[in-house]
C-alpha positions in Angstrom: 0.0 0.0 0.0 2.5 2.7 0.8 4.5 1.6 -2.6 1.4 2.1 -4.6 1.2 5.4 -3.1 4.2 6.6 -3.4 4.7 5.3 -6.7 1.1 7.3 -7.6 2.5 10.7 -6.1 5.6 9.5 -8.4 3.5 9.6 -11.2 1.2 12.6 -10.7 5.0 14.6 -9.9 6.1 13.5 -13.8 2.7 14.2 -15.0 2.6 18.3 -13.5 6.5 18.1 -14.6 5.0 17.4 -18.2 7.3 13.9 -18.3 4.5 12.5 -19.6 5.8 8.9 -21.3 7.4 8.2 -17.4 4.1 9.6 -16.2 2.3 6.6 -18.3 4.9 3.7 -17.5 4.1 4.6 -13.5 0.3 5.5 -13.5 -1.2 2.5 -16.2 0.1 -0.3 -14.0 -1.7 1.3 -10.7 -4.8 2.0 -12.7 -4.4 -1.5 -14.3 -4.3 -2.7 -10.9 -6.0 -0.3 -8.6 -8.7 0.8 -11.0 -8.1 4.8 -9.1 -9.8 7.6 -10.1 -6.6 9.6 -9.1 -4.6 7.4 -11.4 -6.9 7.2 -14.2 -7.1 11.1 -14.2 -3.5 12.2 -14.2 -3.1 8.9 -16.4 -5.7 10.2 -19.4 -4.4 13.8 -18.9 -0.7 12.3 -19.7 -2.2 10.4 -22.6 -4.1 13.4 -24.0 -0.4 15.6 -23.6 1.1 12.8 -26.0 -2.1 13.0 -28.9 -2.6 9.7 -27.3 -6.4 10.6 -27.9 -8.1 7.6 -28.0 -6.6 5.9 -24.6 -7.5 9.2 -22.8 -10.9 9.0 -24.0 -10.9 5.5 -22.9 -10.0 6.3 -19.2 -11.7 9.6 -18.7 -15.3 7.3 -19.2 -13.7 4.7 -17.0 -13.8 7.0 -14.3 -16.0 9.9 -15.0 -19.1 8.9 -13.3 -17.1 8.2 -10.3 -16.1 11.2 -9.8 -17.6 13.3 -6.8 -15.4 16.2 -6.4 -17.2 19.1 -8.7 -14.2 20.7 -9.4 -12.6 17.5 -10.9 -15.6 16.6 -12.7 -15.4 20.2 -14.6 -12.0 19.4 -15.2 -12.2 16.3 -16.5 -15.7 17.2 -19.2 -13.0 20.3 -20.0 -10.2 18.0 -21.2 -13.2 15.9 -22.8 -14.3 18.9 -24.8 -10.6 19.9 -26.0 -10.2 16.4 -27.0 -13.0 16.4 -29.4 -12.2 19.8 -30.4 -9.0 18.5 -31.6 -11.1 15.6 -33.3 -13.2 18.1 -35.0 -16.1 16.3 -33.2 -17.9 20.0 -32.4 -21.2 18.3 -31.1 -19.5 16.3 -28.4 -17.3 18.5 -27.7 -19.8 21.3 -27.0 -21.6 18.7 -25.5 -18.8 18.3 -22.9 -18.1 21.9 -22.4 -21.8 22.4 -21.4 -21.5 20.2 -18.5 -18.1 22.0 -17.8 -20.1 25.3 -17.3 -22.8 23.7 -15.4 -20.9 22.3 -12.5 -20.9 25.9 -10.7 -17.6 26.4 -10.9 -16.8 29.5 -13.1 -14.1 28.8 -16.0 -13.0 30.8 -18.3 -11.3 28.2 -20.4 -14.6 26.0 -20.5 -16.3 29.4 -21.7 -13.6 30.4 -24.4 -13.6 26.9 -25.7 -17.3 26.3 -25.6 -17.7 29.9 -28.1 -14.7 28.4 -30.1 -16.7 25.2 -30.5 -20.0 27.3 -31.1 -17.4 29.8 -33.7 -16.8 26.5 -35.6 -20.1 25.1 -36.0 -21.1 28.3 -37.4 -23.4 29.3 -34.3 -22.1 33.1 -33.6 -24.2 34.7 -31.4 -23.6 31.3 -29.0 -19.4 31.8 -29.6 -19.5 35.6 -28.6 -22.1 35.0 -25.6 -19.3 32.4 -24.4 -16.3 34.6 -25.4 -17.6 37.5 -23.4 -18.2 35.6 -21.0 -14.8 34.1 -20.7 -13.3 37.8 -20.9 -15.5 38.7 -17.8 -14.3 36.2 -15.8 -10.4 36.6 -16.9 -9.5 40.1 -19.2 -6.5 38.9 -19.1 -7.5 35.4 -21.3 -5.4 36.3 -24.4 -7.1 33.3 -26.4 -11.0 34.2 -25.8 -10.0 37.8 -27.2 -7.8 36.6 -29.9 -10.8 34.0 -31.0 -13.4 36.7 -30.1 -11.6 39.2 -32.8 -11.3 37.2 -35.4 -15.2 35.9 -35.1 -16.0 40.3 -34.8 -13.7 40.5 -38.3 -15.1 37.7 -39.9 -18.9 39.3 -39.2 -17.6 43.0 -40.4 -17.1 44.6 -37.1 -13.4 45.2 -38.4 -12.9 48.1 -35.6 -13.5 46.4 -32.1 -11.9 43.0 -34.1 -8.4 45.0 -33.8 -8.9 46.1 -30.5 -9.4 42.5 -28.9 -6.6 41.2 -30.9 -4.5 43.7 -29.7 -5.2 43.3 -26.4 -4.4 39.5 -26.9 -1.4 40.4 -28.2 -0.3 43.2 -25.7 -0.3 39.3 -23.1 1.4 37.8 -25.9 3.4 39.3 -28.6 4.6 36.9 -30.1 1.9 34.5 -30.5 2.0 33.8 -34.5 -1.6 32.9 -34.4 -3.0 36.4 -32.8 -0.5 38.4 -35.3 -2.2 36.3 -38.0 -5.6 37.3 -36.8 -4.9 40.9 -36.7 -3.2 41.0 -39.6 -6.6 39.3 -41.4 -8.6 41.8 -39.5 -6.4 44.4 -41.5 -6.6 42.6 -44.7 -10.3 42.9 -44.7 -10.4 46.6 -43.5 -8.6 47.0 -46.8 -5.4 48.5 -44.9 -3.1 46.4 -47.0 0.2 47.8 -45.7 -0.7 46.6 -41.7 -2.0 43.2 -43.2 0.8 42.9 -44.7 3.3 43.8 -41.4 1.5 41.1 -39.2 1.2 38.6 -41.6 4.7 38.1 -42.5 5.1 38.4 -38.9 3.2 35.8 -38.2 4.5 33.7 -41.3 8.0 33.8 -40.0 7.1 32.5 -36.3 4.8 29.8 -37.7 5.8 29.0 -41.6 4.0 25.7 -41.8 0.6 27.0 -40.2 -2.2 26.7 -43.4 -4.3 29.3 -42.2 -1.6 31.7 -42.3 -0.2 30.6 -46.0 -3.7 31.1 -47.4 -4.4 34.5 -45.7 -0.8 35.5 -47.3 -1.8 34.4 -50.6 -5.4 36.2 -50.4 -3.4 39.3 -49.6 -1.2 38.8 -52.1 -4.1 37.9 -54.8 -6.0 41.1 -54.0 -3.4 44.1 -52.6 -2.6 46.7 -55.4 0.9 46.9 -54.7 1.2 43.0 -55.6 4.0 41.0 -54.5 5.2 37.6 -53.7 5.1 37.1 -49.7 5.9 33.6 -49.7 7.4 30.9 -51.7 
């Protein structure tokens, strides 16, 4: 008994220090034997840290309706909700989110991912409800302004888009995928030149992202002053 527990505090130590493969070799053979919740939930985060989707979906149902502590439970329907996010599977993931905001324990990452699930399935009155939301509860939750801007672009309120997405970016500067959404925010306000300045910005932090390539190219396509941006 005090090996199992000492080798579970083992685990959950590798697990917070984001060791996550020596996590797994520690915590599957107490859950294989123990059948823990404690095990299994630091076990299917570690799997989830890895893309190991499938085995962390696997373990979350094992113990998920064992689970009595509501701050746990939000937590765990959270990591549910990114998973299927990931997945592109938007219904059960906004399924999931749902019962992370109704536990009664405030989130703003259950919010700001519930509006980016709602954002995806096309349902924006339901993303900016959940963005605001996620704002109110944290102003300083770069990614729920970041997502909220470019969802206020992409419906032609171009003004108050830049001014989330600059307050993203004023927590994080450098974050190629809020310097793309500002510079797309630009792009469609016609102001070529800014567009232009964050993009490549973002292009050079992140030159394999897709989203940013074919905002490049659209800028490229359609500015006056035409030139090649990428290659």
């Amino acid at each position: 008994m005090e090996q199992s527990k000492h080798d579970l505090e083992r685990g959950i130590a590798l697990c917070r220090n984001e060791d996550y493969k020596a996590a797994i070799e520690i915590l599957k053979n107490i859950f294989q034997t123990d059948n823990d919740i404690e095990s299994g939930y630091y076990l299917g985060l570690s799997y989830a840290q890895i893309f190991d989707y499938e085995k962390a979906l696997s373990i979350f149902d094992n113990i998920l309706k064992r689970l009595t502590d509501p701050l746990r439970i939000m937590q765990t329907h959270l990591l549910l909700g990114y998973i299927y996010t990931t997945k592109e599977m938007y219904d059960l993931a906004e399924f999931e989110l749902i019962e992370a905001t109704s536990i009664g324990v405030d989130n703003p990452q259950a919010y700001s991912a519930l509006g980016f699930v709602y954002f995806k399935k096309g349902d924006f009155k339901g993303a900016l409800v959940n963005l605001q939301k996620a704002i109110e509860l944290n102003p300083k939750n770069a990614n729920a302004r970041n997502t909220l801007g470019y969802i206020l672009a992409e419906n032609g309120n171009l003004d108050e888009a830049i001014v989330q997405v600059r307050k993203a970016l004023e927590i994080d500067e450098n974050n190629p995928a809020y310097l793309d959404s500002l510079g797309w925010a630009y792009f469609l306000k016609s102001d070529y030149f800014n567009a232009r300045r964050f993009l490549l910005r973002a292009f050079e932090l992140a030159p394999n992202n897709k989203d940013i390539k074919n905002h490049l190219i659209k800028l490229e396509e359609t500015s006056p002053n035409r030139k090649t941006l990428i290659t």
